[in-house]
TORMI-964143 format. One record per residue (C-alpha): residue number from 1; z, y, x. Coordinates in Angstrom, 3 decimals. Layout:
<r><pos>NUM</pos><w>Z</w><v>Y</v><u>X</u></r>
...
% end
This chain:
<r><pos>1</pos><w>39.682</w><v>-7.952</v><u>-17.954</u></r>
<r><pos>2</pos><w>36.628</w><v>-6.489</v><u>-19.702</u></r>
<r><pos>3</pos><w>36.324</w><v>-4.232</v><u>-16.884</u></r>
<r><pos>4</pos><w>36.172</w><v>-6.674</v><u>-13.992</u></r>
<r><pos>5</pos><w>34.139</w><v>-8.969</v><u>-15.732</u></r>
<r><pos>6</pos><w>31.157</w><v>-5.439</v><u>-16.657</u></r>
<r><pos>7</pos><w>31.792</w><v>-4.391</v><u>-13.004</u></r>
<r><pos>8</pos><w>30.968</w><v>-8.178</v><u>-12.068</u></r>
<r><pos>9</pos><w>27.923</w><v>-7.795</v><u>-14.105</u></r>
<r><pos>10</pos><w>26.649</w><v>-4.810</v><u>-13.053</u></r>
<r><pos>11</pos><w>26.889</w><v>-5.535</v><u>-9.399</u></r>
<r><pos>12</pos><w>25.241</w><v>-8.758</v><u>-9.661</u></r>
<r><pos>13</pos><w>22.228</w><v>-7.440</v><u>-11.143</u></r>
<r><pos>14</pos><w>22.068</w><v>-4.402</v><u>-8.582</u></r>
<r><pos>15</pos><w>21.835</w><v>-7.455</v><u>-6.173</u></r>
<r><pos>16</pos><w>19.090</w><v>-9.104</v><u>-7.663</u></r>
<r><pos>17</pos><w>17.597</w><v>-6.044</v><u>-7.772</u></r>
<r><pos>18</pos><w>17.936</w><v>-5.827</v><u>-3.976</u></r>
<r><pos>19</pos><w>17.065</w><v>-9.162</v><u>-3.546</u></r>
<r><pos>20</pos><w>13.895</w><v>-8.804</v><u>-5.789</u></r>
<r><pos>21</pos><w>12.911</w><v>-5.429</v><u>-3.563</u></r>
<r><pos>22</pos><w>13.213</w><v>-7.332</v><u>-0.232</u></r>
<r><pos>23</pos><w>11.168</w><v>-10.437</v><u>-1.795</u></r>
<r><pos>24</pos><w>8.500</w><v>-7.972</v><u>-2.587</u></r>
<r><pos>25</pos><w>8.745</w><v>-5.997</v><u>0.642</u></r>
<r><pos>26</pos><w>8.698</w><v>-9.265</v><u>2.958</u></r>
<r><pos>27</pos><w>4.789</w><v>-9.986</v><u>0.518</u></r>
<r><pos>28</pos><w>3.658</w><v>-6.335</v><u>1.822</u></r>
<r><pos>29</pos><w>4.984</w><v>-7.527</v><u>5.378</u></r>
<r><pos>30</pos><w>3.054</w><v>-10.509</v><u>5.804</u></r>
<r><pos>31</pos><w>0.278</w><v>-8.668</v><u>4.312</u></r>
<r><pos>32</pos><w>0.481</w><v>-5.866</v><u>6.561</u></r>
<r><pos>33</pos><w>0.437</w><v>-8.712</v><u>9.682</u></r>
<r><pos>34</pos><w>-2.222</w><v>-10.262</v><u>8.315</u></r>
<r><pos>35</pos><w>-4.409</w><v>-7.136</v><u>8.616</u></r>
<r><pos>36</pos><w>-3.108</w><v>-6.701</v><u>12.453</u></r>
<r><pos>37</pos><w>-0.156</w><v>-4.600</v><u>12.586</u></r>
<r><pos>38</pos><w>2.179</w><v>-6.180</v><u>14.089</u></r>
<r><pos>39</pos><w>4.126</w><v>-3.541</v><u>15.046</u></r>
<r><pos>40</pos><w>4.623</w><v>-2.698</v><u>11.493</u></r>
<r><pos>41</pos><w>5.434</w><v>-5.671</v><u>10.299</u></r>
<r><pos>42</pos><w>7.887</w><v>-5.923</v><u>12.917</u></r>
<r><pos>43</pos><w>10.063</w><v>-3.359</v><u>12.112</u></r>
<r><pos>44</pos><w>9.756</w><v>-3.800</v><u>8.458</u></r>
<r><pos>45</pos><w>11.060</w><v>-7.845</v><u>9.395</u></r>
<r><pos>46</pos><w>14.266</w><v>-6.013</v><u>11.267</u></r>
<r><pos>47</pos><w>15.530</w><v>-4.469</v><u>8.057</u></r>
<r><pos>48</pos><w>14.362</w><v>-7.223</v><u>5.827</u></r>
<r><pos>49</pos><w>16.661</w><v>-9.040</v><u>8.386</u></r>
<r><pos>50</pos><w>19.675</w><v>-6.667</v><u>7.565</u></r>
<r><pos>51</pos><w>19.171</w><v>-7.216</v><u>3.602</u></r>
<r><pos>52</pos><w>19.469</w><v>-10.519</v><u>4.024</u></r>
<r><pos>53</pos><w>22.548</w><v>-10.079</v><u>5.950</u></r>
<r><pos>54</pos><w>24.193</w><v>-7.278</v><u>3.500</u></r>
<r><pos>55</pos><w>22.720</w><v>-9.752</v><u>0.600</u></r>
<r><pos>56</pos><w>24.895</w><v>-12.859</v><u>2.002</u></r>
<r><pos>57</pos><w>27.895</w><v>-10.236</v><u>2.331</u></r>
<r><pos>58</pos><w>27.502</w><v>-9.093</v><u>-1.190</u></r>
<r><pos>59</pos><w>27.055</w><v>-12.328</v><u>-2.858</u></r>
<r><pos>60</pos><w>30.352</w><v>-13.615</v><u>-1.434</u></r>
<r><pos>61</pos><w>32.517</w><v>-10.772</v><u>-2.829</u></r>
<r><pos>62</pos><w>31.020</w><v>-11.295</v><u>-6.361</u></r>
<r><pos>63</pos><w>31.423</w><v>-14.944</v><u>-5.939</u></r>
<r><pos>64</pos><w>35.117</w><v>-13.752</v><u>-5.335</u></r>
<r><pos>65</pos><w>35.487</w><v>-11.276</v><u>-7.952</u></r>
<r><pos>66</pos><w>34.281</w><v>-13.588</v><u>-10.449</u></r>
<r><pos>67</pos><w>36.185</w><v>-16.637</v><u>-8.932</u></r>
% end
Protein backbone atom coordinates (compact mmCIF):
# COMPACT_ATOMS: atom_id res chain seq x y z
CA UNK A 1 0.00 0.00 0.00
CA UNK A 2 2.92 2.33 0.76
CA UNK A 3 3.91 1.92 -2.70
CA UNK A 4 0.75 2.96 -4.51
CA UNK A 5 0.07 5.61 -2.28
CA UNK A 6 4.45 7.19 -3.03
CA UNK A 7 3.77 6.33 -6.72
CA UNK A 8 0.40 8.41 -6.30
CA UNK A 9 2.49 11.10 -4.88
CA UNK A 10 5.09 11.30 -7.07
CA UNK A 11 3.01 11.42 -10.16
CA UNK A 12 0.84 14.06 -8.93
CA UNK A 13 3.52 16.40 -8.36
CA UNK A 14 5.24 15.58 -11.85
CA UNK A 15 1.76 16.90 -12.99
CA UNK A 16 1.78 20.01 -11.31
CA UNK A 17 4.96 20.37 -12.48
CA UNK A 18 3.60 20.07 -16.03
CA UNK A 19 0.83 22.03 -15.31
CA UNK A 20 3.01 24.83 -13.71
CA UNK A 21 5.42 24.67 -17.10
CA UNK A 22 2.41 25.11 -19.46
CA UNK A 23 0.97 28.05 -17.10
CA UNK A 24 4.27 29.70 -17.55
CA UNK A 25 4.68 28.88 -21.23
CA UNK A 26 0.99 30.09 -22.19
CA UNK A 27 2.55 33.95 -20.09
CA UNK A 28 5.59 33.81 -22.74
CA UNK A 29 2.79 33.05 -25.46
CA UNK A 30 0.66 35.89 -24.98
CA UNK A 31 3.72 37.84 -24.56
CA UNK A 32 5.24 36.75 -27.64
CA UNK A 33 1.60 37.84 -29.50
CA UNK A 34 1.64 40.83 -27.95
CA UNK A 35 4.94 41.83 -29.60
CA UNK A 36 3.45 40.56 -33.17
CA UNK A 37 4.26 37.07 -33.74
CA UNK A 38 1.57 35.45 -34.31
CA UNK A 39 2.87 32.75 -35.95
CA UNK A 40 4.78 31.90 -32.91
CA UNK A 41 2.39 32.12 -30.64
CA UNK A 42 0.39 29.97 -32.71
CA UNK A 43 2.21 27.03 -32.66
CA UNK A 44 3.31 27.38 -29.15
CA UNK A 45 -0.98 27.55 -28.41
CA UNK A 46 -1.13 23.96 -30.47
CA UNK A 47 1.01 22.17 -27.92
CA UNK A 48 -0.16 24.15 -24.98
CA UNK A 49 -3.45 22.67 -26.44
CA UNK A 50 -2.05 19.01 -26.22
CA UNK A 51 -0.87 19.57 -22.41
CA UNK A 52 -3.99 20.42 -21.57
CA UNK A 53 -5.33 17.43 -23.18
CA UNK A 54 -2.51 14.87 -21.76
CA UNK A 55 -3.08 17.02 -18.33
CA UNK A 56 -7.01 16.07 -18.27
CA UNK A 57 -5.83 12.36 -19.20
CA UNK A 58 -3.38 12.25 -16.40
CA UNK A 59 -5.41 13.73 -13.73
CA UNK A 60 -8.13 11.11 -14.23
CA UNK A 61 -5.84 8.07 -13.74
CA UNK A 62 -4.48 9.57 -10.44
CA UNK A 63 -7.93 10.44 -9.46
CA UNK A 64 -8.32 6.58 -10.06
CA UNK A 65 -5.31 5.32 -8.50
CA UNK A 66 -5.98 7.18 -5.48
CA UNK A 67 -9.81 6.47 -5.57
Amino acid sequence: MHDKALLAATLARLHQNQVALGEAVWLLTRWIEQRGSTEVSQAVQGQLHLLAKNSASINQALNELCG
